[in-house]
N, C-alpha and C positions, 0 to 999 in steps of 0.2 A: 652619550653617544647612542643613537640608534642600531638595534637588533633587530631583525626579520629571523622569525621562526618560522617552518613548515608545517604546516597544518592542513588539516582536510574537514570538508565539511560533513556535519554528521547528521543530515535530515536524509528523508525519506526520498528521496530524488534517485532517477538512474543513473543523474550527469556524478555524482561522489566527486564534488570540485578537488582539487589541489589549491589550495591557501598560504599565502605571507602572512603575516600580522605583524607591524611592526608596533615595536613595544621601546616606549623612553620613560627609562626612572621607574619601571615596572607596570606603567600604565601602557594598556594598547590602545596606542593610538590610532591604527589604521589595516584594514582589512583588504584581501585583492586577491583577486584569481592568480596564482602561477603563472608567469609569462611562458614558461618552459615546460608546462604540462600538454600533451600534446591535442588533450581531450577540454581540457578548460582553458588554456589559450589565454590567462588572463583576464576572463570574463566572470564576472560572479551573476546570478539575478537579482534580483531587487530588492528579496528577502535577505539573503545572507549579507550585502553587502553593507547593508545595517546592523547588522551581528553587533556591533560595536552595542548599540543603541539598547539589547537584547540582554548584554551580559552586564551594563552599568546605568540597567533601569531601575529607575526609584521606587520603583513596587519590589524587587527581587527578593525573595526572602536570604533573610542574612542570619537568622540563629531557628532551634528547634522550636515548635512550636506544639501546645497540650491543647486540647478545645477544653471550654470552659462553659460553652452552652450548646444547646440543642443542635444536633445533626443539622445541617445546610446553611446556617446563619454565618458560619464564617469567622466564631466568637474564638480566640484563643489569647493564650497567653507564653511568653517565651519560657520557657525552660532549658536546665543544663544538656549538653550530649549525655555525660554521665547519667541526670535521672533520667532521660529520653531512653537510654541503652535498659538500662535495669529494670523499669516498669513494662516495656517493650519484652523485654527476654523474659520476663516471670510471667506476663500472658499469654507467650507464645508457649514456654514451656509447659503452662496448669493443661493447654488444648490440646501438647501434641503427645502428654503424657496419656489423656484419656484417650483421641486419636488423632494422629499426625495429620490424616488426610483433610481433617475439616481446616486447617489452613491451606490460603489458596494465593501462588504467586499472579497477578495481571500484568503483565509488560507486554510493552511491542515497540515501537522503529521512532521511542523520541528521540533515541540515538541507534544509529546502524551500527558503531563502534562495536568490535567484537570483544574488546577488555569490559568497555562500561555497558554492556549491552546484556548476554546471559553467560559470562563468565564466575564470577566470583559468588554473584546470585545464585547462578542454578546450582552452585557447589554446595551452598547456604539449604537449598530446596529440597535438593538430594540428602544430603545430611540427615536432615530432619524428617523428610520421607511425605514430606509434606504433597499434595493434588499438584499432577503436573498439570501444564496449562496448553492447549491444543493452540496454536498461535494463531487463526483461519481469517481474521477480519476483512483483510487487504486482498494476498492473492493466492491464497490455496488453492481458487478451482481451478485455474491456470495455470499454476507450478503442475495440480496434479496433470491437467489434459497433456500438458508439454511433456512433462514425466514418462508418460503411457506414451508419445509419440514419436519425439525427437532427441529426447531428455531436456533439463534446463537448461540448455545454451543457447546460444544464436551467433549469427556474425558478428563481426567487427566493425562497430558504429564507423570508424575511422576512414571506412571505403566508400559511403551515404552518398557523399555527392560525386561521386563518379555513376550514379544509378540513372537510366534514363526513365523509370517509371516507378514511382514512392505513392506506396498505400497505408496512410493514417489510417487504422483502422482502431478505433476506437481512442483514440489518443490526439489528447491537444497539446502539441509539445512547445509553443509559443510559454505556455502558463508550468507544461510539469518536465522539460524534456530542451530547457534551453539551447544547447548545446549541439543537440541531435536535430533541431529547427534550421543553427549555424547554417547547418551542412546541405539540411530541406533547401537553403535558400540559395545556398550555391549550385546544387544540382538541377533546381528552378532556370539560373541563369544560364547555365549551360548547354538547356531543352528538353530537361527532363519534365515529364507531365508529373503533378501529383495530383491523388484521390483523398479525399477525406469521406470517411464511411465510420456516421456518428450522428444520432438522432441530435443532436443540438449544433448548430451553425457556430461551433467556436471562434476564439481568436483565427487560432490553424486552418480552421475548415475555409472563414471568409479567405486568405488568401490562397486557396490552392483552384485547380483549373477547374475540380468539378466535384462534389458534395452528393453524396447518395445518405440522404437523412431516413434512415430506417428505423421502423419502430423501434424500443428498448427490448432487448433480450429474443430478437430476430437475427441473430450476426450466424449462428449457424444454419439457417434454413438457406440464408444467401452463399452461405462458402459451399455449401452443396451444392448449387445452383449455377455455382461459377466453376467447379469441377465438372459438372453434366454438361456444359458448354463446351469445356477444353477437350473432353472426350468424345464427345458427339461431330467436333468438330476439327477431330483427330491432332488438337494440337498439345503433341506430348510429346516428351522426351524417350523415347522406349527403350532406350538402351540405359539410361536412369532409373527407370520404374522395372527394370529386368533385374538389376544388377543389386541394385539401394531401397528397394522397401519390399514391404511383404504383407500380403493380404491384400494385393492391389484387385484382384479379381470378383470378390464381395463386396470390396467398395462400390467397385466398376456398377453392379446390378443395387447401390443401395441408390447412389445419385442420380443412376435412372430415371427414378421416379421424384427427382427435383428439376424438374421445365422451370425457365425463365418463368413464364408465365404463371406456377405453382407460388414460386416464391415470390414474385411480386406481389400476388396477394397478401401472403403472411407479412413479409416484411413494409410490406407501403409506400415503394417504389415501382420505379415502370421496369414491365421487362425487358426494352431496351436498352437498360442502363445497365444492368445486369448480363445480357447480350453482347454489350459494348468493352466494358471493363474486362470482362472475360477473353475476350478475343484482343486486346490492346496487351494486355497482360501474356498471353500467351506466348503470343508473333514475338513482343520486344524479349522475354524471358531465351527464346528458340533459337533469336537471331544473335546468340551471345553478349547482349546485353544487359547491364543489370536492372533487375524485377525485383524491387527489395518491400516487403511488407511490415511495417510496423506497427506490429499488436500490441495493448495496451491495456489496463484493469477493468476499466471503465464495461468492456461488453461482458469478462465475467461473473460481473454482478447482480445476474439471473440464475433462477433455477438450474437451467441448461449452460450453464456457463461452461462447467469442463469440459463439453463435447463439442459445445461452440470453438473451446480452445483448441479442441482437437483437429476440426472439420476445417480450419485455417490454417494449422500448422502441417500438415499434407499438404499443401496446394503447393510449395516451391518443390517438393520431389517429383510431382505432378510432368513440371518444365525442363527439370534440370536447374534451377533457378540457384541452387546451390552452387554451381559450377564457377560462378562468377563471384569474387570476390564485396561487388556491390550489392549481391542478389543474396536472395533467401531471404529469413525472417529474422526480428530481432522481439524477443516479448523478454526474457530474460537472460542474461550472462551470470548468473550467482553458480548454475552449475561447474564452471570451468575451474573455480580456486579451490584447491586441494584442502580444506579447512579440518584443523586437529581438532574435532568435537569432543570427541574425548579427552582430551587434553585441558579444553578449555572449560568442561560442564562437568567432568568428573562421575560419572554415572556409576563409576564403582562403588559409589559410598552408599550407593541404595542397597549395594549387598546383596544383591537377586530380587528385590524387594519390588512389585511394579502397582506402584499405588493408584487410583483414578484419576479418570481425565476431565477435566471441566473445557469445552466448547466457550473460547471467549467469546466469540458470536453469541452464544446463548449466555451471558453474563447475569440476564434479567432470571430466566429459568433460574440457574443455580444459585442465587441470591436469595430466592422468592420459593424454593421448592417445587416449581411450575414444569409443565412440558416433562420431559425426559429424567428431569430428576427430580421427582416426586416422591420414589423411595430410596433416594441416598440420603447418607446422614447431611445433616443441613451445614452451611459455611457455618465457621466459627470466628475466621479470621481472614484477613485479605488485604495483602502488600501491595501496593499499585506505585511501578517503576514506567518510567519510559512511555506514560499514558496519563490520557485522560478520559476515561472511560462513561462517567458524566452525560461526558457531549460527546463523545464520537461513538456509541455502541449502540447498536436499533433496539427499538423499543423502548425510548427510553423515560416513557414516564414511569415503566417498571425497573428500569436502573433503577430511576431515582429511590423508588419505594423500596429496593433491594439495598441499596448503601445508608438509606434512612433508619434501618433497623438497629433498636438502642443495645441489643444484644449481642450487633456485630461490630467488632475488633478492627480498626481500618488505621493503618500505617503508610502515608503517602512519602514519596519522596518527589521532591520538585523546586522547581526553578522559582515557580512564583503561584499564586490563590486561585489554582484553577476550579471549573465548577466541579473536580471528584475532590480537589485540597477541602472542600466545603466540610463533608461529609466525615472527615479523617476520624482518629482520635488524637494522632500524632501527626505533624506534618516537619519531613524533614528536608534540609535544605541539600539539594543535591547542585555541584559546579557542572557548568558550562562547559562547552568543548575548546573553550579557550585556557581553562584553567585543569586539563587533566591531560593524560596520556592515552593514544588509543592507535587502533590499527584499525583498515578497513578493508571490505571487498567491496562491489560495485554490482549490480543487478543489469550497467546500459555501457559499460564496456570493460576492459579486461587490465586493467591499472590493481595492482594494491599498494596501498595509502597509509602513510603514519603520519599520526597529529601530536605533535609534541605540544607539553604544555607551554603556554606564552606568557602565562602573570601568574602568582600565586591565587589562589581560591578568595574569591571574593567572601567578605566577613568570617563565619564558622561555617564555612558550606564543606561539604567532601564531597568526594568520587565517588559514585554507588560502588564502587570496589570497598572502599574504605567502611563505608555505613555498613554494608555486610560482614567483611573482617569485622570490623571491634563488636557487632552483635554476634556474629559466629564464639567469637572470644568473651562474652558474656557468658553465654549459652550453657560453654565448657566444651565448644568443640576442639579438638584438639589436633588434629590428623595436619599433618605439616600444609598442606595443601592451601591451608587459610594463614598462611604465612607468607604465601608467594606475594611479592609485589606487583606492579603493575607491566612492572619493565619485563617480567619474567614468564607473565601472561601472556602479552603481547610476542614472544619470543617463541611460545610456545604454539602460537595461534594457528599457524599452516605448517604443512609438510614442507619442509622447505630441502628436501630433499627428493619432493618428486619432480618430473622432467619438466614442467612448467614453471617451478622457479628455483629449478639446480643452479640456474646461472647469477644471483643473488641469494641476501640474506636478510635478515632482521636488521642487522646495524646497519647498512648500505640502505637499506628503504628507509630506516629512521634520520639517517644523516641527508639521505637526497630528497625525502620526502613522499617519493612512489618509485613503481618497477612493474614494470608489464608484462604479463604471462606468457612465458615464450611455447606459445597452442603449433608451433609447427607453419602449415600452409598457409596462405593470405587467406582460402579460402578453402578451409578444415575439414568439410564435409564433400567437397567435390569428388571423393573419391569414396562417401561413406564413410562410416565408421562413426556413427553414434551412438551416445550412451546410450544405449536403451540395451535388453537382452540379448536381442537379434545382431546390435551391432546398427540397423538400417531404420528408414524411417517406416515406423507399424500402422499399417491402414486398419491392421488386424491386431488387435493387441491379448496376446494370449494370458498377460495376468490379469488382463482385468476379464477375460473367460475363464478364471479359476477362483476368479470371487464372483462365480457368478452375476456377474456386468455384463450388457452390453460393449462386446469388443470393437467393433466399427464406429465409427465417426455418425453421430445421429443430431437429431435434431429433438429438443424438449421443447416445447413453447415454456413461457413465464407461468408461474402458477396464480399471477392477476395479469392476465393477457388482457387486449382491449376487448376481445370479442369472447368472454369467461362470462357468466352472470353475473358475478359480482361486478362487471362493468356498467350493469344497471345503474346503479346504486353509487358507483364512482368511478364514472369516466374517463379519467384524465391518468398518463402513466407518467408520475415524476419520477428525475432522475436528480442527484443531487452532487454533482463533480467540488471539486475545488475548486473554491474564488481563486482569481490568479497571484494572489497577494498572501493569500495565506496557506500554511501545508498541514492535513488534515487541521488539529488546533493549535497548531502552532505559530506564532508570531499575531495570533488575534489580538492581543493585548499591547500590542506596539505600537503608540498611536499612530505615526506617520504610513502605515501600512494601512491601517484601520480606515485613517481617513480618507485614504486613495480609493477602498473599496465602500464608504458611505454607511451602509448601513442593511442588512437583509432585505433581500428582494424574489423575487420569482416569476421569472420570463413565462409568457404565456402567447399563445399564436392571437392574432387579431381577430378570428374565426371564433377561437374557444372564448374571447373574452368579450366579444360581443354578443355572446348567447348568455351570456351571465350579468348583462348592463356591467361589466368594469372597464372602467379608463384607465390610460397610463399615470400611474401616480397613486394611485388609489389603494389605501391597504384592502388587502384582503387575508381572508381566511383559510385553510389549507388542512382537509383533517380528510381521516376515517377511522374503522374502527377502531384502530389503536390510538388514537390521538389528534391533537391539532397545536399549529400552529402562527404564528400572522406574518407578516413581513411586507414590506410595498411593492406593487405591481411593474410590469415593466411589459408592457404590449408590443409584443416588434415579433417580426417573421425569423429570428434566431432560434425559436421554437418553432417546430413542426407541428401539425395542428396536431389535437388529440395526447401531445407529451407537453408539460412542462419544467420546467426545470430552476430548482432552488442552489442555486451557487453557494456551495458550505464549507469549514464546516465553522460556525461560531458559538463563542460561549455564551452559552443560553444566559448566565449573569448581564452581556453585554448587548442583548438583546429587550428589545422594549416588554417584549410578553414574556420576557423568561425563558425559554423556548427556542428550538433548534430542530432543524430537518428530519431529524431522527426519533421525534414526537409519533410519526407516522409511520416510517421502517421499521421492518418484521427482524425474526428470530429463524427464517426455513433458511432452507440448507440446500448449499449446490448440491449439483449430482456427484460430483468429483471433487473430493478437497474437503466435505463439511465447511464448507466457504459461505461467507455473506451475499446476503441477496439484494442488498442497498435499491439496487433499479429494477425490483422486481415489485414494486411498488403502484397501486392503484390509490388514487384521489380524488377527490373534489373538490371546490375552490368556490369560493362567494364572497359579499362586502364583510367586510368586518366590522364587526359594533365599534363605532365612529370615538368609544370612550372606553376601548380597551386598554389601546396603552396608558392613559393616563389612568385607568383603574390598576393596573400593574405598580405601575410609580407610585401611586398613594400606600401601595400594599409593602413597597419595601421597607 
């Protein structure tokens, strides 16, 4: 007889589906959105709903594995957990003896699960005293702008299509935001306009009413632009901007001096579109209907990113735009879940103890001695959970030389041979979200989520809970703490006694499978009252005038702008988003997703690629200082001129030249967050020697 378990999905997405799996004879056979989730509706995307295909793939690794040759070849041999544990604990121990800090954890969001994610591990990290890890890759500069603004919250996706004006800004939710599209496309029908505001003509952009393609890492010169509008043109809520923010009066004389026409230029749009949206935006926000803005990662991956985040998140206090249930912003919901951090990382066991920080961002620096840490003691060792750092971290033909080194210590845990599993000395087999227990919060609405396990752990794999318990227990850690189960974790996870989920519990969310934050009003902010010190939304933000920061909402250009010198030299501003088939690297390896998306490519305007003689089809080349590398051309007006763009992120193994987007992205750092700068990125582009790839293929 068939069983349906409750599960949730655990990738990097806002939509945090609700999941069946039905499972006969211990096999799962079948995978499905929640019919009764009110946010997944029974809909999974493309990705997950192949899950099945992911967890009972004939690559997946099934026992430990030792390397037996050179760093990157990929050569190992299986070994016991037993000797995997003991060799593992006596190198960790000889390092952390002399000093804890040169071990270094790497994780981030292969799982959002808060059990299998930094629970059991950071206990593990803490213990040992080992370099914490600055988490920054994704969206630091934006949690911080949001942080200093409105705090991390936003509305409730669940009112979107009751909106009569939806601004994509920066976000293509067709490919990363299913869910939240649903609603795009019901609000569409009902005559709501939507805007997409995103240097690259997405899936989302081609179907909405009207696309403002502005250069990469311009998003705040325009949110200026469109507040000196609504001001100028008196359309503002004043008994909003009286009551609910502060600092509104220095804003007022900063966006002065952004005329439509100012920012037209920087950004590379007309100033009537700027003109237009602004006043479309206004009137609809004014006349009590809803103006909802969905902000997205994508634009904080410039220099100016945090301020960009900032100069966006003020424009619904601007109108009142909060007032309405479908209005306001949405960039992230993770602030609203009461989460027991302490409870779950255990920070006590560092004993006062506050060891150094490693910038994952800067992965390639602290590997290599380079940059910023040139006089800290050098890595000794380096755990990498929940990542593939490989292929997803800029600059990375100095990753590569950074994890290449015969004298560093590298213990991976994973699903299956990514390009960092290459590199390991150990590679362990960690289960899927189908074969462990976990809990979840959400970043794109306000559900928390239990994933009960549905089959036993495929071959010898465990739960990263598990591989830290029995190494903690090697170790000689001893503190009851690495005794907790997983059940007990997960129990532990939230306040589940503050006023947002007094009205459930653990067992009730694990038996129904989710429960929804009881936030009070439909529309939480109409009357004020956000996180932030003030309470209100800060145009002025007094902490960050006591770190000496710019307090107000400003504008950075890119630090490789188009019109910088180094645009000499290299033209062209790539940006490189997710193909819509794969999430950062995950699912690359799955072939029926692989082959939907073909094979590396990079969209170029018609304009830029007929100054360089390339035609559609045509590999070309793609470098600068830091790197290059090739992929096949694709010439279409989905690119604006002047920007190209490499849809990523792929494992460079499965790639013809070896190679990956991030050959060419830097290590600098947002203004706000120590955040990634992915799209702050200058290039240039040409034919590619006609026997590259087949010189690659003779070389493996």
């Amino acid at each position: 007889m068939n069983k349906i378990i409750q599960a949730a999905c655990p990738h990097d997405c806002p939509d945090t589906c609700a999941m069946q799996v039905t499972v006969h004879q211990g096999q799962a056979i079948k995978i499905a959105g929640d019919p009764h989730h009110p946010t997944t509706g029974g809909t999974l995307c493309t990705k997950v709903s192949r899950y099945l295909e992911r967890t009972y793939h004939a690559e997946r690794l099934l026992t430990p594995l030792k390397r037996i040759g050179p760093k990157g070849l990929g050569k190992f041999t299986p070994v016991s957990w037993d000797e995997a544990f003991t060799d593992i604990a006596a190198r960790l121990m000889a390092i952390a003896k002399e000093n804890p800090e040169r071990i270094v954890p790497y994780s981030y969001a292969g799982t959002m699960g808060l059990v299998q994610g930094e629970s059991m591990a950071m206990r593990f990290f803490n213990q040992l005293g080992a370099s914490r890890l600055d988490r920054t890759i994704c969206s630091s500069a934006g949690g911080a702008g949001l942080s200093y603004t409105i705090g991390r919250v936003g509305m409730d996706m669940e009112f979107a299509q009751d909106a009569q004006l939806i601004i994509l800004w920066g976000s293509n939710p067709i490919a990363s935001n299913l869910h939240f599209w649903t609603r795009v496309q019901e609000a569409k029908r009902k005559g709501a306009y939507i805007v997409a505001i995103d240097p690259y003509r997405s899936l989302s952009a081609e179907k909405c009413h009207e696309h403002l393609a502005l250069l990469p890492g311009t998003d705040g010169a325009l949110a200026l632009a469109l507040a000196h509008v609504l001001i100028r043109d008196s359309l503002l809520d004043e008994d909003y901007i009286s009551r609910h923010t502060v600092g509104f009066e220095g804003y007022k004389a900063r966006v002065a001096a952004w005329s439509p026409e100012r920012a037209a230029q920087v950004c590379g749009v007309s100033a009537a579109q700027i003109e237009n949206l602004a006043v479309r935006y206004g009137k609809i926000a004014l006349s009590g209907q809803g103006a909802l803005i969905r902000l997205n990662y994508g634009m904080q991956r410039s220099r100016g990113g945090g301020n960009a985040t900032r100069a966006v998140a003020v424009l619904p206090a601007l109108v009142g735009a909060w007032k309405q249930p479908s209005g306001g912003l949405l960039f992230s919901t993770s602030g609203w879940y009461p989460i027991n951090k302490a409870g779950l990382e255990r920070p006590d066991l560092l004993e006062g103890k506050v060891p150094r920080t490693i910038n994952m961002t800067e992965i390639a620096h602290a590997l290599n001695g380079s940059g910023p840490y040139q006089q800290q003691e050098p890595i000794a060792a380096v755990m990498v959970y929940n990542s593939n750092p490989v292929a997803v971290a800029p600059d990375s033909s100095s990753v590569v030389r950074g994890f290449a080194r015969e004298d560093l210590f590298c213990v991976v845990l994973e699903h299956f041979m990514t390009d960092t599993a290459d590199y390991a000395d150990y590679v362990l087999p960690a289960t899927t979200q189908l074969e462990h227990l976990d809990i979840h919060r959400s970043y794109g609405h306000f559900y928390v989520l239990a994933n009960n396990p549905a089959i036993a752990p495929v071959g010898d794999s465990l739960p990263n809970t598990e591989i830290f318990r029995r190494l903690a227990a090697k170790m000689g850690f001893n503190h009851p703490c690495f005794s907790e189960s997983d059940e007990q974790i997960a129990a532990q996870a939230f306040d589940w006694k503050h006023p947002y989920l007094a009205h459930t519990s653990w067992q009730e969310v694990k038996e129904k499978g989710w429960a929804k934050l009881n936030v009070g009003n439909q529309a939480p902010f109409a009357e004020g009252g956000f996180p932030t010190a003030s309470g209100k939304t800060e145009f002025f933000s007094a902490a960050l005038a006591a770190q000496g920061l710019e307090p107000l909402p400003d504008y950075l250009p890119p630090l490789e702008a188009t019109d910088s010198p180094l645009a000499k030299k290299y033209p062209l501003a790539m940006i490189s988003p997710p193909a819509r088939n794969f999430l950062n690297s995950t699912f690359v390896n799955v072939q029926s997703l692989r082959a939907t998306e073909g094979e590396p490519h990079l969209d170029l305007h018609p304009l830029d690629a007929a100054k360089r003689t390339i035609v559609d089809g045509q590999r070309v080349r793609i470098f600068n200082d830091r790197g290059s590398f090739e992929c096949k051309a694709r010439v279409t007006e989905k690119a604006r001129p002047g920007v190209v763009v490499a849809l990523s992120i792929w494992w460079k193994k499965l790639a013809a030249d070896g190679k990956n987007a991030n050959e060419v992205t830097g290590q600098s750092l947002t203004d706000l967050g120590a955040g990634a700068t992915f799209y702050d990125c200058l290039v240039e582009v040409e034919a590619a020697n006609a026997n590259s790839g087949q010189e690659r293929e003779n070389s493996v």
